[in-house]
C-alpha positions in Angstrom: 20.4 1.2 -31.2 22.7 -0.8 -28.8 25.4 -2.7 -29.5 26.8 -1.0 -32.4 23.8 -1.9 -35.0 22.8 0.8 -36.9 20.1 2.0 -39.3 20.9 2.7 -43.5 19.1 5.7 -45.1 19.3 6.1 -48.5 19.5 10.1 -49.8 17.2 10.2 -53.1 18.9 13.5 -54.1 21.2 15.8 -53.7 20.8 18.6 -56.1 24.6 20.9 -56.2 24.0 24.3 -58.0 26.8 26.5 -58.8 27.1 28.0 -55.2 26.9 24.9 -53.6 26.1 26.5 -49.9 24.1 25.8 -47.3 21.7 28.6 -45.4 22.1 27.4 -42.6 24.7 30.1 -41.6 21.9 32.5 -41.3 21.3 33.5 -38.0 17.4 33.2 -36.3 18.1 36.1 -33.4 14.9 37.4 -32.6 16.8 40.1 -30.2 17.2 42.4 -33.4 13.7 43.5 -33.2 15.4 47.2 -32.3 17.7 47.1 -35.4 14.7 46.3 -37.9 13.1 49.5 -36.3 15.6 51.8 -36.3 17.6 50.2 -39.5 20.5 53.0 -39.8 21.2 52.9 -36.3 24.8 51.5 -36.9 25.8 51.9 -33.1 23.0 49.9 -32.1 23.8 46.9 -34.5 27.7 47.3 -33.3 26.5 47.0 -29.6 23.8 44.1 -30.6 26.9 42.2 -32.4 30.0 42.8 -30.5 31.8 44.9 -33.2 34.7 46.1 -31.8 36.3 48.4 -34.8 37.3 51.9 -33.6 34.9 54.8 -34.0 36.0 57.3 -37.2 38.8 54.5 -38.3 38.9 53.7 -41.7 37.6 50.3 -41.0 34.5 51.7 -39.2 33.7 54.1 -42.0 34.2 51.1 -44.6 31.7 48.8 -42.4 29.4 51.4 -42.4 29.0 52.0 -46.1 28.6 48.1 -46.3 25.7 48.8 -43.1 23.9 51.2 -45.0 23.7 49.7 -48.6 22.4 46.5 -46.9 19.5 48.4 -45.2 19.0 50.1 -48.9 18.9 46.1 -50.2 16.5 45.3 -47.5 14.1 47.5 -48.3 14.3 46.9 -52.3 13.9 43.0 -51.6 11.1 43.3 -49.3 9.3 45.0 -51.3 9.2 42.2 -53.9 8.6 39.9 -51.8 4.6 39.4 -51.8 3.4 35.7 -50.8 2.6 35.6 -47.0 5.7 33.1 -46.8 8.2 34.8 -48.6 11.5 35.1 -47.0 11.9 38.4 -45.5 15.4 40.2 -45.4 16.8 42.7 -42.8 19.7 43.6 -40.5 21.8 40.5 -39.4 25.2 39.6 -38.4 26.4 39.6 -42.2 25.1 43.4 -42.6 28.5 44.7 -42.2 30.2 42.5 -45.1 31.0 42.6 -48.2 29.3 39.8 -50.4 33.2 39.1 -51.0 34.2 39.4 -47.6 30.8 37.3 -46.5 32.2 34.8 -49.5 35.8 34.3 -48.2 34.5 33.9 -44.1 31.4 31.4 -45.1 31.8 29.9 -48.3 34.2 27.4 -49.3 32.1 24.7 -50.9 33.6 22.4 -54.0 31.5 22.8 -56.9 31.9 19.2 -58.3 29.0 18.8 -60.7 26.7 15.9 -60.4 25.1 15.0 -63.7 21.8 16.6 -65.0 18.6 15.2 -64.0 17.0 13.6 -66.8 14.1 11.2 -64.8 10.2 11.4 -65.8 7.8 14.5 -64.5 6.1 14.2 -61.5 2.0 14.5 -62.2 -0.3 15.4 -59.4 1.6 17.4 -56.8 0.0 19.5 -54.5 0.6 23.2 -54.8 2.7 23.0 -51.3 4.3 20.7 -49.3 6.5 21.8 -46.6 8.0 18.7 -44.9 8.7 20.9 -41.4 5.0 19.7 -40.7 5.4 16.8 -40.8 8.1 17.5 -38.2 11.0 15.8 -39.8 13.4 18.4 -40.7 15.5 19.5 -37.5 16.2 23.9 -36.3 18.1 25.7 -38.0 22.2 26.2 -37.4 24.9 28.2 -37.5 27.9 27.3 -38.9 29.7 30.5 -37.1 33.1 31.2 -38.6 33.7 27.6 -40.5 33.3 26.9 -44.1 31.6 23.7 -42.9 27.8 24.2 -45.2 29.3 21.0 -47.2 28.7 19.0 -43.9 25.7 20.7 -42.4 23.8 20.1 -46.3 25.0 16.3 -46.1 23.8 15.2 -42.4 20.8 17.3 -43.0 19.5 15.4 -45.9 20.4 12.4 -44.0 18.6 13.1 -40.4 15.3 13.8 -42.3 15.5 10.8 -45.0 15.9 8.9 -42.0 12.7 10.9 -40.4 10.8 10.8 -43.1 11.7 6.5 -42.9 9.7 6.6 -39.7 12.3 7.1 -37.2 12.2 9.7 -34.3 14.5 12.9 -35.7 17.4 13.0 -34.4 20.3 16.0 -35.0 23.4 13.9 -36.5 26.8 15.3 -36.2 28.1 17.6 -38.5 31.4 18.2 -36.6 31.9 14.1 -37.2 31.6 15.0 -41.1 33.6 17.7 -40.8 37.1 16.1 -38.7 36.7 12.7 -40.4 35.5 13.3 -44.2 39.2 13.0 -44.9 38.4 13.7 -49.1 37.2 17.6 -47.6 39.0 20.0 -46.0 37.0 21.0 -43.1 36.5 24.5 -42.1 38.2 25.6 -45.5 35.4 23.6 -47.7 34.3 20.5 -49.4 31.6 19.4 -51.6 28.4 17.1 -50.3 28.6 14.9 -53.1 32.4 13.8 -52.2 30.8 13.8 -48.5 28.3 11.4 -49.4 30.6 8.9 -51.6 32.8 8.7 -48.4 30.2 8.0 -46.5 28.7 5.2 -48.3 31.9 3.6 -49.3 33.1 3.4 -45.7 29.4 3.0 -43.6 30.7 5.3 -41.1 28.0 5.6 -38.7 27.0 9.2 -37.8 26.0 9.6 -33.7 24.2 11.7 -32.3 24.8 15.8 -32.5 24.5 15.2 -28.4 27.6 12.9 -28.2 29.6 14.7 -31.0 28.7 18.4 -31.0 29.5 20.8 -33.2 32.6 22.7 -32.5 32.6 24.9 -35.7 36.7 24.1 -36.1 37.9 21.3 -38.0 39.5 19.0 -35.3 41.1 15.2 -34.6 38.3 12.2 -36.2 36.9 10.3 -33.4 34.9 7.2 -33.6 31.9 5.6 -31.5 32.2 2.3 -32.0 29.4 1.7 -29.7 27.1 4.3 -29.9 23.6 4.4 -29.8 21.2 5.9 -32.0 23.7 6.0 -35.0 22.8 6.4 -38.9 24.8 5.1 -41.6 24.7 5.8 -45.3 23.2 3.3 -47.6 22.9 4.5 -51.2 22.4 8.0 -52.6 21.9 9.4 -56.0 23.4 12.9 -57.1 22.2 14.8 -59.5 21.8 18.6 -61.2 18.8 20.6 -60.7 17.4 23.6 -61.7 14.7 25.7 -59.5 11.6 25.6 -59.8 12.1 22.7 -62.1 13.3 20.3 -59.3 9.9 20.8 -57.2 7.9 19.3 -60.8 9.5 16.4 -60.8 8.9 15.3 -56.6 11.6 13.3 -56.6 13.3 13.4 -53.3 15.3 15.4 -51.3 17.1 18.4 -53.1 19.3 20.7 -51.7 20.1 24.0 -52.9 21.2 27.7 -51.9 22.6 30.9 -52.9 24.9 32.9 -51.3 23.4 36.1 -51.5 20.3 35.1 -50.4 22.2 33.8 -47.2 23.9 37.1 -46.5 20.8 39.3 -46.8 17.5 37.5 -45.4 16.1 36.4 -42.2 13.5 34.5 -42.4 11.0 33.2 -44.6 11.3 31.0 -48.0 13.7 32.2 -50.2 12.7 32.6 -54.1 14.6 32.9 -57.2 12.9 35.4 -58.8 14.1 37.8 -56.1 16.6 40.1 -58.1 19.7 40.0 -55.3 22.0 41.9 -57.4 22.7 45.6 -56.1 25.3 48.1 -57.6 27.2 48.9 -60.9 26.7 45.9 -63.6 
């Protein structure tokens, strides 16, 4: 829109769990076809990934221990996972972390807790409903090295509302969340629900991804005062879910993760009967 006007969405919910992540981080490469075929290959997926640790160091030994037990939790995942859309896990960029290490790199979310859902049960849903077909949820990201899932997890929910609304779908910025959501900390963390109050006591407008692209490093706030295309925040609600039980009661948009979901998989809907534990209790 020209001229500075601007559209309102309004975000039914947002659903914060106890990891409140987004998983997004997860890469989509489709250039470690090699890796999944030769999974304990550890020079390959150094080469594939740029690791630069020296051969018989301490460090390389450590990483690949880490390698190898997430091949091992590959293989015990996939073979729970049985429904033709199940996520699927296997080598990534993470395979060389730690769930700690992954934790402290990726994940610096603010667990403030929205209150519990308590609206009426939805009656009549359809067994599935993926709103990707109806084209109004945008490609998934990376976040690279920046604990930025808070922002990614708000402007998501806020480029499809606005989709699903009838507009076109267009990729909002996430690095405008991230350098001006002055309540957060940027790259270090924040939570979506803080996100979204800022946003909708101030009616920043959000531009396009294209004018103000993501940078994955918490920078200087800039504003468009005459942008075009921008989205603005009218109303949201938050409140606490719990998986499956969200989906029962179809209200809205919910958002939800785990971490070690995120570390592991690579494609694929993730579930959470999927046992993701591995090791000593």
């Amino acid at each position: 829109m020209r001229g500075g006007h601007h559209n309102l969405v309004a975000v039914a919910i947002v659903s914060t769990l106890v990891f409140p992540v987004c998983c997004q981080i997860v890469s989509t490469d489709d250039t470690v076809t090699k890796l999944n075929s030769s999974a304990v290959d550890f020079d390959l997926f150094r080469e594939h990934y740029n690791r630069t640790y020296a051969v018989n160091s301490e460090e390389f030994f450590r990483r690949q221990l880490f390698y190898q037990s997430s091949v091992k939790r590959h293989a015990h995942l996939n073979n729970l996972t049985t429904a033709p859309q199940s996520a699927q896990y296997g080598i990534n960029k993470f395979s060389d972390l730690s769930q700690e290490e992954f934790k402290d790199l990726y994940l610096h979310a603010s667990a403030d807790r929205a209150p519990p859902y308590s609206g009426p049960k939805a009656a009549g849903l359809p067994a599935k409903f993926d709103w990707r077909e109806k084209k109004v949820v945008a490609p998934v990201q990376d976040q690279l090295a920046c604990g930025s899932c808070w922002a990614f997890s708000v402007v998501g929910a806020m480029q499809s509302v606005h989709a699903i609304g009838g507009s076109p779908l267009t990729p909002l910025s996430v690095q405008q969340v991230l350098d001006c959501s002055y309540q957060n900390k940027g790259c270090n963390g924040g939570s979506p629900v803080r996100a979204l109050n800022w946003l909708k006591r101030t009616r920043l407008k959000l531009v396009p991804q294209t004018e103000y692209p993501y940078k994955a490093k918490t920078g200087m706030c800039h504003f468009f005062p005459q942008s075009h295309g921008e989205v603005a925040l009218k109303n949201f609600t938050a409140q606490d879910f719990r998986v499956p039980r969200a989906a029962e009661r179809g209200e809205g948009l919910v958002l939800c993760s785990d971490r070690a979901q995120c570390l592991l998989s690579k494609h694929g809907l993730l579930s959470s009967t999927e046992v993701l534990y591995w090791g000593p209790k």
